[in-house]
N, C-alpha and C positions, 0 to 999 in steps of 0.2 A: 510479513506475509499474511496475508487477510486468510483465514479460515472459512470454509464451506460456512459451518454454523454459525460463523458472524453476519451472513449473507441476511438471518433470518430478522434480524436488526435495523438492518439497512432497509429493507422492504417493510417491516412493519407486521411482518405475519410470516410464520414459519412453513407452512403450504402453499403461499404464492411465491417463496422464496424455492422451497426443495420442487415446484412446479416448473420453474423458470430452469435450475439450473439443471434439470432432469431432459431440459429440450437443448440445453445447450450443449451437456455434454455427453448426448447420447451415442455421438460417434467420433468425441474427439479424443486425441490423446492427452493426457493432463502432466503437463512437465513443473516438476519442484524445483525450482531454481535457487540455491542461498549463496550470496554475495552482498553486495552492495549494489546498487540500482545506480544504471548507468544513465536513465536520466534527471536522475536527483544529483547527479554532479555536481552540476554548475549553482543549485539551490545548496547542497553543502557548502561549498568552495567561499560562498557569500557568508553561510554563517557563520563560517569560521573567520573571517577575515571580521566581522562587527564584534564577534567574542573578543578576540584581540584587540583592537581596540578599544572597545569595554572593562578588560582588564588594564589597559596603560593610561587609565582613566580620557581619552580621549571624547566619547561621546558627552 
């Protein structure tokens, strides 16, 4: 789950970062969601199946 404060990273500067998300989340609700990400499924499902093979020395 990406962190507000990681935002300041990604943009390069901690005031164009707490600028931006100060416009976006000035009237929204902010929901925490912890699970597993339903569309990294199918990127899972793949890694796991090359793991497996990696391990039965296949690759």
């Amino acid at each position: 789950m990406t962190k507000y404060r990681d935002w300041a990273g990604a943009f390069g500067d901690a005031t164009v970062a707490a600028t931006m998300l100060d416009r976006l989340l000035h009237r929204a609700a902010v929901v925490g969601i912890d699970g597993p990400s339903y569309r990294l499924r199918s990127h899972q499902t793949q890694a796991d199946t090359i793991r497996k093979g990696a391990k039965a020395g296949v690759c």
